[in-house]
C-alpha positions in Angstrom: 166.7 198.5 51.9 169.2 200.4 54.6 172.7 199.7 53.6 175.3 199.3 56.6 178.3 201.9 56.6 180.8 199.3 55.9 178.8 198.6 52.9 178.5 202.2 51.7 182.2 203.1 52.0 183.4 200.1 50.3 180.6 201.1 47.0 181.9 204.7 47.6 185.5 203.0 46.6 185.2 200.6 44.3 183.0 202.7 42.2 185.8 205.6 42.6 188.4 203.1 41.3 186.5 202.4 38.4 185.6 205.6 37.4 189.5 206.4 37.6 190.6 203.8 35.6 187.9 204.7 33.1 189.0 208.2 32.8 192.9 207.0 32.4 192.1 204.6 29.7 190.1 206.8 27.9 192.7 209.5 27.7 195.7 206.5 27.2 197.9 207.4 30.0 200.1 205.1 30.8 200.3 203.3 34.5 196.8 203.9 34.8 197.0 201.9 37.6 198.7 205.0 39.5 195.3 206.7 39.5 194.1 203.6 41.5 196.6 203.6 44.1 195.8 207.3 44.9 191.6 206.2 45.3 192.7 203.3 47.4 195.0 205.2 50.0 192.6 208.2 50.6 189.7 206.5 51.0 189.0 207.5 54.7 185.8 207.7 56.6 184.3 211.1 55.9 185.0 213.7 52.8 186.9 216.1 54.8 189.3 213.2 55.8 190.1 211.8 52.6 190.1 215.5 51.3 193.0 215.8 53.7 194.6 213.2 53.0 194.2 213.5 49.3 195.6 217.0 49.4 198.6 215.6 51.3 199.1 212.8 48.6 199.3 215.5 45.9 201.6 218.1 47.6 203.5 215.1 48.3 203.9 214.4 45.0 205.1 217.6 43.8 207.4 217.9 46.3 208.9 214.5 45.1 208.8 215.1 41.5 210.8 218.0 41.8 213.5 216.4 44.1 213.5 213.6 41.7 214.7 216.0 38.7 216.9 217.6 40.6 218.6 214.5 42.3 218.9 213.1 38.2 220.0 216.3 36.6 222.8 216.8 39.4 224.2 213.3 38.9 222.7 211.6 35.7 225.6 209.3 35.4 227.1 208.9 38.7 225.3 205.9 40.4 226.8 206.3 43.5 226.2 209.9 44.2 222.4 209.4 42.7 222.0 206.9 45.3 223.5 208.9 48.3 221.7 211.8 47.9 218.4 209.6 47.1 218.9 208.5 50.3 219.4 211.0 52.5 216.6 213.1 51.0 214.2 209.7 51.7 216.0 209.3 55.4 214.8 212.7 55.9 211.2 212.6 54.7 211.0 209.3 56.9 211.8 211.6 59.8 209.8 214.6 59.4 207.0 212.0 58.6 207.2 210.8 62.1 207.7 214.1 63.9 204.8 216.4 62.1 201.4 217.0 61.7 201.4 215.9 58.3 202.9 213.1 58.0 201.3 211.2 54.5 203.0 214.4 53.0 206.2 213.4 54.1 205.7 209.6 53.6 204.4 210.5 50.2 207.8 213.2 49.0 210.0 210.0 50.2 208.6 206.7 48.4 207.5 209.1 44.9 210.4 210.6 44.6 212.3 206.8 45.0 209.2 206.1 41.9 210.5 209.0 39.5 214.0 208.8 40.0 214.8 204.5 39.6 211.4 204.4 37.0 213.8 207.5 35.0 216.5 206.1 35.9 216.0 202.5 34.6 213.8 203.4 31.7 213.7 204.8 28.0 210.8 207.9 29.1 212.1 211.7 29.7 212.0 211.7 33.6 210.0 214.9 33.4 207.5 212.7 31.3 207.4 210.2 34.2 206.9 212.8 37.4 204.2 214.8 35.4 202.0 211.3 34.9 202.4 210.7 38.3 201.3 213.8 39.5 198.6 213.6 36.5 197.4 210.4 37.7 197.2 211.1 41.5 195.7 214.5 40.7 192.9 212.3 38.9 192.7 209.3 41.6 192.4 212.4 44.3 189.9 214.4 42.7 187.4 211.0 41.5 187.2 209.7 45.0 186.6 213.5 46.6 183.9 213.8 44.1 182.0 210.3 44.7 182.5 210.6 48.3 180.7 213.7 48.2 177.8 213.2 46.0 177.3 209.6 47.2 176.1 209.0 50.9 178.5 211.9 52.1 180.4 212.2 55.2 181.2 215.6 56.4 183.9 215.9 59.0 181.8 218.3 60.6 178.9 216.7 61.7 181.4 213.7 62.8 183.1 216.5 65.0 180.0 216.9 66.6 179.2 213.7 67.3 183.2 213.0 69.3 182.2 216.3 71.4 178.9 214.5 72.7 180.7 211.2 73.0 184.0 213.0 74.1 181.9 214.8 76.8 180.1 211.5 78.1 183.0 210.0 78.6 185.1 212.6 80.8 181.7 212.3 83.1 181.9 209.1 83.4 185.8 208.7 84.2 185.4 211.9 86.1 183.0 210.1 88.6 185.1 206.4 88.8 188.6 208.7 89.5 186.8 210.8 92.3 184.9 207.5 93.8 188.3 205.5 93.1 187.1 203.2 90.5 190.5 202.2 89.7 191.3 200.5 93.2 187.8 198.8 92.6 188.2 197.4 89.2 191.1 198.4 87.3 190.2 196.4 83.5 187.0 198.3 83.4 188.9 201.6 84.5 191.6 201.2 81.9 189.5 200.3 79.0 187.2 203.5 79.9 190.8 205.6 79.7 191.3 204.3 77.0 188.2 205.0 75.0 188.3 208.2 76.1 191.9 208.8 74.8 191.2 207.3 71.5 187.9 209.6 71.0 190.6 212.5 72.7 192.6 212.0 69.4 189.6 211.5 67.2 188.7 214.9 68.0 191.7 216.8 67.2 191.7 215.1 64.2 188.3 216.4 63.7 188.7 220.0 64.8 191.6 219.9 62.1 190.3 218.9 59.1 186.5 220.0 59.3 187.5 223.4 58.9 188.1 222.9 55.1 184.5 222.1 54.9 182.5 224.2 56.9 182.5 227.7 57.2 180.8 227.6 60.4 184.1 225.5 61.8 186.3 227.7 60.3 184.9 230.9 61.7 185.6 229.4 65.1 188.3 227.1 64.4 190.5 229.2 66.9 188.2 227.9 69.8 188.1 224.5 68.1 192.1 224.5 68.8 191.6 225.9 72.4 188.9 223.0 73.4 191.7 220.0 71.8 194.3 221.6 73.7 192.0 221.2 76.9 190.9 218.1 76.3 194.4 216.9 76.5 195.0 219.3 79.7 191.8 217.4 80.7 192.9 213.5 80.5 196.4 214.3 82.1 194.9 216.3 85.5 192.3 213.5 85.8 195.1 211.1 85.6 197.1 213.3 88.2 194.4 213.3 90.3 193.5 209.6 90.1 197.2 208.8 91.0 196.7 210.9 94.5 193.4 209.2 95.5 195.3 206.2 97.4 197.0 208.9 99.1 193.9 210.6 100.4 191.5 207.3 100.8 191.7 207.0 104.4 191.2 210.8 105.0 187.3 211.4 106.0 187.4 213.8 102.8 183.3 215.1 103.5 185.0 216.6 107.0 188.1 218.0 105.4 186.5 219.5 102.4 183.6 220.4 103.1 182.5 221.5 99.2 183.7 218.3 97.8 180.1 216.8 97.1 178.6 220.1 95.4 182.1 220.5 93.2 181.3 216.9 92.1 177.8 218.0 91.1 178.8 221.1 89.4 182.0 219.6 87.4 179.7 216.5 86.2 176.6 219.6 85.3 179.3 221.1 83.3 180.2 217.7 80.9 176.8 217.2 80.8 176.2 220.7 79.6 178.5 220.5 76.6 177.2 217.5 75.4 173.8 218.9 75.0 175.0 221.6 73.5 176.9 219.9 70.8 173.9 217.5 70.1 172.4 220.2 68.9 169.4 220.2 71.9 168.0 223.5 72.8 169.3 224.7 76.0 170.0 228.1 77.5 173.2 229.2 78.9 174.0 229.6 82.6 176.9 231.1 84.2 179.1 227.9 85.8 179.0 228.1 89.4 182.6 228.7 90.9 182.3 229.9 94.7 183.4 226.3 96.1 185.7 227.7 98.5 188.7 225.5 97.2 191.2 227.2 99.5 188.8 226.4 102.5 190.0 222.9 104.2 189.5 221.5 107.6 193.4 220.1 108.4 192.3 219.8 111.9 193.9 216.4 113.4 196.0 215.9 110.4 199.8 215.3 110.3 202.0 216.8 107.9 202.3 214.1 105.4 198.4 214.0 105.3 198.2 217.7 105.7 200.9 217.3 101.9 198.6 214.8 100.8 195.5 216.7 100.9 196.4 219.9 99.7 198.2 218.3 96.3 194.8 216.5 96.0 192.9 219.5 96.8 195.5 221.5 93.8 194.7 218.8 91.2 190.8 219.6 91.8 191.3 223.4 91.6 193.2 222.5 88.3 190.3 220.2 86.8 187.8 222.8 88.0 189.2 225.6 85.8 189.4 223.3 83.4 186.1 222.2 83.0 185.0 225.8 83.4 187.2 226.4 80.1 185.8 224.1 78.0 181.8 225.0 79.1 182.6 228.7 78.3 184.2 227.8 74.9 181.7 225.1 73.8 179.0 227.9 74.4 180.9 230.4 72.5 181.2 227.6 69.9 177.6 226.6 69.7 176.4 230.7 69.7 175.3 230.5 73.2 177.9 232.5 74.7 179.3 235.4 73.3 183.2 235.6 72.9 183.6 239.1 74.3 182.3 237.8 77.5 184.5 235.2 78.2 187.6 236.7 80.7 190.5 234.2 80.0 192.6 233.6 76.7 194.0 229.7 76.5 197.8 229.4 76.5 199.4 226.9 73.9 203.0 225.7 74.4 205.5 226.8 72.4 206.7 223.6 69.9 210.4 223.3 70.7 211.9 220.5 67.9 212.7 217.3 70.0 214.9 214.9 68.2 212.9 211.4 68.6 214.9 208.4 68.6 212.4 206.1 67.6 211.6 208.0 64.7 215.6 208.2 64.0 215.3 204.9 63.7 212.8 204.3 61.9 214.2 206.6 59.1 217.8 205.0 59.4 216.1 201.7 59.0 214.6 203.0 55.4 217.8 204.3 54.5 219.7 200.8 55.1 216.4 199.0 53.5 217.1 201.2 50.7 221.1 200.8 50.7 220.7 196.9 50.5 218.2 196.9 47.6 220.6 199.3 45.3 223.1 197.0 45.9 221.3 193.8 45.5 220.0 195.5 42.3 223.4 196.5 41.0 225.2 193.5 41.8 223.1 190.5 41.6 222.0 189.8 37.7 218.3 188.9 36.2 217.5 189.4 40.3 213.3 189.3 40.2 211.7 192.7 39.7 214.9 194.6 38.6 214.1 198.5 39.6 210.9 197.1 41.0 212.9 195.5 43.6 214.2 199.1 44.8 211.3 201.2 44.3 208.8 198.4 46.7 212.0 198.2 49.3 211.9 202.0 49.8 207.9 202.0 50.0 207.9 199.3 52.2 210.3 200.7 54.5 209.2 204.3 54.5 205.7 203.3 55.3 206.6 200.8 58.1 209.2 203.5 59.6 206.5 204.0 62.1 205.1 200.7 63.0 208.6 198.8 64.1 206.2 196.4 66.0 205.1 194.7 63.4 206.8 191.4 62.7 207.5 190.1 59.4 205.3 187.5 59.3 202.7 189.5 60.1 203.5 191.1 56.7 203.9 187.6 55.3 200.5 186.3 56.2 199.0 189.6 54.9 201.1 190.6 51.4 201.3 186.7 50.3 197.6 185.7 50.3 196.5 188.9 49.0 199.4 188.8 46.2 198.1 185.7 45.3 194.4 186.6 45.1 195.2 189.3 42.9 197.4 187.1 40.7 194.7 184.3 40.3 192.2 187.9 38.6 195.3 188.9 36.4 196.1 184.9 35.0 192.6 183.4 35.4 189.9 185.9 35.0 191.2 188.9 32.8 192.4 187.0 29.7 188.7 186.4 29.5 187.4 190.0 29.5 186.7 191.7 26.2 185.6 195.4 27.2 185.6 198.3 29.3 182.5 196.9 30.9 183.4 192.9 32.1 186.7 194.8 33.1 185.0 197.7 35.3 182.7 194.5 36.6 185.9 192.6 37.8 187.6 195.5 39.4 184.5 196.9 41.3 183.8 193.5 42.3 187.0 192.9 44.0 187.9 196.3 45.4 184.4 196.1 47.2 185.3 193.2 48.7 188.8 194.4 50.0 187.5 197.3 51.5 184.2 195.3 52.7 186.2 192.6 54.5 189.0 194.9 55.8 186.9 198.1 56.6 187.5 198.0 60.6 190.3 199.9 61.8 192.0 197.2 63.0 192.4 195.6 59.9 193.4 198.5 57.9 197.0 197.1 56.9 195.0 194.3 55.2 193.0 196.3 53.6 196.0 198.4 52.1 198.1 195.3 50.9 194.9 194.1 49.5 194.3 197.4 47.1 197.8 197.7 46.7 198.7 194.4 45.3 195.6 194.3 43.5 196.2 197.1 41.7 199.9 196.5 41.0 199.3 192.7 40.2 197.4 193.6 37.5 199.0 196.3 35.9 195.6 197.4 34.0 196.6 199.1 31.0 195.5 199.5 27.8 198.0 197.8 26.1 197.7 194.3 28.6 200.0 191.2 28.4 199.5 188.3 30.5 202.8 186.6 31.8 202.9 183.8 34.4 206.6 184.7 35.2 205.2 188.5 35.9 203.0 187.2 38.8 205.5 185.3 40.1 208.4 187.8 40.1 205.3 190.1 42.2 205.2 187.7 44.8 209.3 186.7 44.6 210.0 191.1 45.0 207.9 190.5 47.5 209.3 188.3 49.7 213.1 189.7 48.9 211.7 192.9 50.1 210.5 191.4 53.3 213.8 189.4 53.9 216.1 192.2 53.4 213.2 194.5 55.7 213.9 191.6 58.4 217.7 191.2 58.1 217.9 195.6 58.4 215.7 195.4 61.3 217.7 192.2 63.3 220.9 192.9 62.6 221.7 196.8 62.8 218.5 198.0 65.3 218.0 194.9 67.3 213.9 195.2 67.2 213.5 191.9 69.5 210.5 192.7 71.7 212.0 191.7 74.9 214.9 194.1 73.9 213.6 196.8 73.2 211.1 196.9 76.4 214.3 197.0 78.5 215.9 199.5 76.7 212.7 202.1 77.0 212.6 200.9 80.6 216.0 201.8 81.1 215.6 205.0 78.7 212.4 205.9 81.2 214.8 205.7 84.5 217.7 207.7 82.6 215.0 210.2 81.9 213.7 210.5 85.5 217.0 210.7 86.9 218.1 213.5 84.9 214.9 215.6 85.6 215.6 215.2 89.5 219.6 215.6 88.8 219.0 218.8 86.8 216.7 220.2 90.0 219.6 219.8 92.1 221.9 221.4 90.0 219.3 224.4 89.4 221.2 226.4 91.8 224.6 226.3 90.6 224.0 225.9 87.2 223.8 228.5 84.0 220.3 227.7 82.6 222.0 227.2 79.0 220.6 226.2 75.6 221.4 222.8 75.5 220.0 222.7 79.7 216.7 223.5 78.5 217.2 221.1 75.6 217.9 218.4 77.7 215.4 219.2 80.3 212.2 219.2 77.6 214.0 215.8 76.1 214.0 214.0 78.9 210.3 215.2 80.1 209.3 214.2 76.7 210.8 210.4 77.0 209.4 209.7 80.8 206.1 211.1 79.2 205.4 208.9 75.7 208.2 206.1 76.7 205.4 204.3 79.1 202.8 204.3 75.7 206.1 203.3 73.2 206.0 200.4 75.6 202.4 199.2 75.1 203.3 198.6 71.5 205.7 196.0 72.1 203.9 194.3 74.5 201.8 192.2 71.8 205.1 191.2 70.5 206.9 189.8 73.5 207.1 186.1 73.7 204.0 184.4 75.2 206.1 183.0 78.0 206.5 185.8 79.7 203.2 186.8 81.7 201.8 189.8 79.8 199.4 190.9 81.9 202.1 191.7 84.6 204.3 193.6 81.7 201.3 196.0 81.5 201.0 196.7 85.6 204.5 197.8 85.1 203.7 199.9 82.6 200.8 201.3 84.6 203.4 202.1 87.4 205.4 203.8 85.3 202.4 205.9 83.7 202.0 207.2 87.7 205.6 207.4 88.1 206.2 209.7 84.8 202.9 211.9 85.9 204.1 212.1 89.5 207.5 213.3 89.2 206.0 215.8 86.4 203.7 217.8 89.0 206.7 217.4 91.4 208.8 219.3 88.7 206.3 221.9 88.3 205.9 222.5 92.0 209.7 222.9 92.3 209.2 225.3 89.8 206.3 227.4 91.7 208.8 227.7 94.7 212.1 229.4 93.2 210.3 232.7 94.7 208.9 230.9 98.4 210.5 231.9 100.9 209.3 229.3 103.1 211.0 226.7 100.6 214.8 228.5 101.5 214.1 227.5 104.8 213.9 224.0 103.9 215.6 223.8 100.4 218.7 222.0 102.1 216.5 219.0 103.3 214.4 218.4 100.6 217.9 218.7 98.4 218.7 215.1 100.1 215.4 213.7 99.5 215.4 214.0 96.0 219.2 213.3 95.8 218.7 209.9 97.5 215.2 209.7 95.1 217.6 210.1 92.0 219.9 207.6 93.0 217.5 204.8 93.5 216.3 206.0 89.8 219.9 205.9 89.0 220.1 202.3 90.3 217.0 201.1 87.9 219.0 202.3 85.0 221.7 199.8 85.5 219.0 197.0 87.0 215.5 198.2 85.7 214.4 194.1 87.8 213.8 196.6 91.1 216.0 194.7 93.1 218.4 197.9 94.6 214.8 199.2 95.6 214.3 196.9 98.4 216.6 198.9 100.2 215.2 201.5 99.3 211.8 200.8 100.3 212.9 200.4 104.0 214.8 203.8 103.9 211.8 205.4 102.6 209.6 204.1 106.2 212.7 205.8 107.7 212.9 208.7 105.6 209.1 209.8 105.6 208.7 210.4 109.3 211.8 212.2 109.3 210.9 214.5 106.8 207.4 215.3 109.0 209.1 216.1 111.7 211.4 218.4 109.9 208.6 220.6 108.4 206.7 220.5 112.0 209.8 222.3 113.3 210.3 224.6 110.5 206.7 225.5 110.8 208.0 226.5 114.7 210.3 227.9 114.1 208.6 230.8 111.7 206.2 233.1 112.7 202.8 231.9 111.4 202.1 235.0 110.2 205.3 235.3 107.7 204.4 232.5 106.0 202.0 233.0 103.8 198.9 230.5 102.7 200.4 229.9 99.7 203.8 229.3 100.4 203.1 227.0 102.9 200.7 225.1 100.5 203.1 225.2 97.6 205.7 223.4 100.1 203.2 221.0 101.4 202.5 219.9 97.7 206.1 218.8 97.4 206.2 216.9 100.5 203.3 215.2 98.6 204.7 214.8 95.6 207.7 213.2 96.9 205.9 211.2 98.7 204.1 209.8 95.8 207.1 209.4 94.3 208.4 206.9 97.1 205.3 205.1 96.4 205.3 204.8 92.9 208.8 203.6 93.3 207.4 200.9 96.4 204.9 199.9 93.7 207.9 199.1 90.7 209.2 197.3 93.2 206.3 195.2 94.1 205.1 194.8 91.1 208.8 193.8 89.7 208.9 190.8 91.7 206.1 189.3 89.9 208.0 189.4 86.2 210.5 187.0 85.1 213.1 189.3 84.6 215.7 186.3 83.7 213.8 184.9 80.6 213.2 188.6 79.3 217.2 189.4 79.4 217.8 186.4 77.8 219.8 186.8 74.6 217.6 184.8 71.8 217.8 185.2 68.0 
């Protein structure tokens, strides 16, 4: 009899959970029920995973239990400075959690230290007493899950990595070959939900490549390389995005006459992805040197006028870039798989230096916690016999730490999810345990319904039922071994629950304004601000001192035109269904083009501060971008695209003039002085502001077709 996955996992957990509770009965801790949070939170899909995770969950811990003594012993009888410094040390966790690698660690220090210090705080127990059996009893969750999950039906991390390089590898083929044959203009669903794939299994692999080095040696030896091929994977998606945005441009070129190598480049790139997927399915194959002699620089511009001649040569850049990129990753993946040997490779891969960014929607998020927090004390102070008592704080800070990053989800979502499953647990703990008179009927009953949590909420979509499932059940029925039964108990669960929610939805209308429609026009508007900076801060590069807080706001603002567009996918689901959705997304698709466009256009800017050629034109192409940077200027103020129809017929105006202008500086120079690359580098930005004027032309197009009236509509 073959089990399915979803039915091994969920054994793998409910077994876990009793075996944990076994152990914590058995030695009479109490809160045994502690030890089955921690199984039901790591549980993950492979051992190296919930490893990770677990290890997180109990440095975590530590970290809060020793902020929790120190926050008691400095104010053990000063409420209000308890709670202010409680609260800023949770505001910060909530933070970092959103802007670091590890972020359970962070979510974890923030709601356990809220646990040790009210639970002290509120109790008769030692507070030491309270943060050593929670670190006991996560220590013992942690280490019963890692070792079921590795003796029964294991998952290692390693051969998943594997697997997302094949798949990873097929993938990039295949939306290698649409983007070159312009799949997008054919059938853009199809072409999305292929880019999208592909970025999910993108992430899935850098997961991957991190954790499956604490597993396998073999990994770890290499995990260097491991890091190179995620970084150029990412490299990867964004220059075959770059290159799909330039294939309009480029359509109506006879592109077999121009570039003559185009066809056997094809052939070799797609040999390449085809090559590293056999080599991480582990087929036997025998390494070959990439072929490389494609004569890039070699183009046929006969017949061609300047704007096609820019056109061509920032398509022909963006295929030089995913050609070296491609040749990266074969090389690696050979040296990886012991094909290749690392000595022989002749480049080293570059990583960016991390410069902090302060993220305002992870600001937020954390000030939201804090205020979640704030309100509970206070409710908890001043309003007597309230439901819960410290329970009321301690779920209010959990609640809001973990949601910190999610401020799409609405709280009825929450209600449909925490209420039912609240209830469910409720109906075990007053109809079902009363009746159980050993270990065994007990262990029955709690495998039985953890199983079928985890079995009915195993797909990724439905994780957040799956974790107020475990949760509640685990905290409905407080499993100890000294167990009372209390109607008023259960319904004080379910009444702490839906204070919690309340005061999570007053927070979240009333100080941060998270109405869907809202927010999208403040990121659209935050997107335009962005842009018009970058092109500002261009023109200013002459005059200005590049100082600290320059380059600060110049990697800000490149980081908000680049993740703003994908902020604003979340909110879509959100928006009210009488606005058309479907047209909300094409925007967002514009502005995806518009954010890579003016990126190479910023780099290329950047390549000419030495060319020569450039001086002789730098005043001309000043006023292009000036006038492109205030029509961005004007979105901020009206992101509906309607100062862009002017715009639009200054840019039919505009384009032929800027031709003409680099026919006659071409003239005017000696063909000899200007070198190849010079004159490439300069016909690159004429292309890439010239994609920028049609990205804009396509806002505006597509602007028209959204109901910009209803969306700005103040509603409650």
């Amino acid at each position: 009899m073959f089990l399915s996955d979803k039915a091994k996992d969920s054994i793998k957990v409910g077994l876990a959970m009793v075996i944990a509770y076994a152990i914590a009965l058995y030695m009479d801790w109490d809160r045994p029920y502690w030890a089955g949070l921690a199984v039901a939170f790591i549980s993950l899909e492979t051992s190296g995973q919930s490893f990770n995770k677990g290890a997180q969950r109990i440095g975590g811990t530590l970290l809060a239990a020793v902020a929790a003594l120190v926050i008691l012993s400095l104010y053990p009888q000063q409420r209000w400075m308890f709670m202010v410094v409680l609260s800023s040390f949770v505001l910060i966790c909530t933070y970092m959690k959103s802007t670091t690698r590890n972020a359970y660690f962070w979510n974890v220090a923030g709601f356990v230290t809220i646990i040790v210090a009210v639970d002290s705080a509120s109790s008769n127990e030692p507070a030491f007493y309270t943060a050593m059996l929670r670190i006991e009893e996560t220590a013992l969750g942690v280490i019963t899950y890692s070792v079921v999950s590795a003796i029964l039906w294991p998952k290692t991390s390693a051969k998943a990595l594997y697997g997302t390089t094949s798949q990873l590898s097929h993938a990039a083929a295949s939306i290698f070959q649409d983007t070159l044959d312009n799949g997008f203009s054919r059938a853009p669903r199809q072409y999305l939900k292929q880019q999208g794939k592909f970025s999910a299994l993108q992430a899935r692999f850098e997961e991957l490549s991190n954790i499956a080095q604490l597993e396998s040696y073999e990994i770890w030896e290499v995990h260097d390389l491991w890091k190179d091929t995620s970084k150029l994977w990412i490299d990867y998606e964004r220059a075959i995005e770059a290159c799909r945005q330039n294939i309009d441009d480029v359509q109506g070129l006879d592109l077999e006459k121009h570039l003559p190598w185009r066809k056997q480049y094809m052939e070799e790139i797609e040999h390449r992805l085809a090559g590293i997927a056999q080599m991480s399915s582990d087929d036997h194959m025998s390494y070959t040197s990439p072929q490389r002699e494609f004569h890039v620089n070699t183009s046929d511009t006969t017949g061609l006028k300047q704007l096609e001649k820019a056109a061509l040569s920032l398509y022909v850049n963006q295929l030089k870039n995913l050609e070296n990129i491609t040749y990266q990753l074969y090389e690696i993946n050979a040296v990886i798989f012991g094909l290749h040997q690392r000595s022989d490779t002749s480049f080293t891969i570059t990583h960016p230096q991390k410069n902090h960014i302060i993220n305002i929607g992870a600001l937020k998020g954390a000030f939201r916690a804090f205020l979640c927090l704030w309100v509970a004390y206070i409710i908890y102070i001043y309003v007597p016999d309230v439901p819960g008592g410290s329970v009321l704080l301690i779920l209010a800070g959990v609640y809001s730490i973990s949601l910190s990053t999610d401020p799409y989800i609405r709280p009825l979502t929450l209600l449909k999810i925490g209420v039912p499953s609240t209830i469910f647990a409720a109906c075990i703990y007053l109809l079902l345990m009363p009746h159980l008179h050993s270990f065994w009927s007990l262990g029955a009953v709690i495998f039985i319904s953890v199983f079928s949590i985890s079995y009915f909420f195993h797909s990724p979509e439905a994780t957040l039922g799956r974790m107020f499932g475990l949760a509640n059940f685990v905290m409905t029925t407080g499993i100890s071994n000294n167990q009372t039964y209390s109607f008023s108990y259960a319904v004080d669960q379910l009444l702490v629950f839906l204070i919690v929610i309340a005061i999570f939805t007053c927070v979240s209308t009333f100080t941060l304004n998270l109405r869907p429609e809202i927010q999208y026009l403040n990121l659209l508007r935050r997107f335009f601000n962005g842009a018009s900076y970058l092109l500002a801060d261009q023109n200013n590069g002459i005059t200005s001192k590049n100082t600290v807080w320059r380059r600060y706001l110049r990697r800000h603002y490149v980081n908000e035109i680049q993740n703003i567009p994908h902020i604003m996918r979340g909110w879509i689901a959100e928006i009210s269904p009488k606005i058309e959705k479907s047209e909300l997304i094409k925007i967002i698709v514009v502005l995806e083009a518009l954010s890579i466009r003016l990126t190479v256009l910023m780099d290329e800017f950047k390549t000419a501060e030495e060319n020569q050629f450039y001086a002789v034109l730098k005043q001309e192409i000043h006023g292009w971008s000036i006038q492109l940077k205030t029509d961005l200027a004007g979105l901020v103020e009206e992101p509906s695209g309607k100062a862009l129809e002017a715009a639009a017929k200054e840019r039919e105006i505009k384009l032929p003039e800027i031709e003409e202008t680099i026919s006659k500086a071409m003239q005017r120079q000696n063909k000899d002085e200007v070198e190849l690359g010079e004159q490439l580098n300069v016909y690159r930005i004429l292309g890439g502001i010239r994609s920028v004027y049609q990205a804009l032309e396509d806002y505006e197009k597509q602007s028209q077709k959204v109901n910009w009236p209803y969306l700005k509509e103040a509603r409650f």
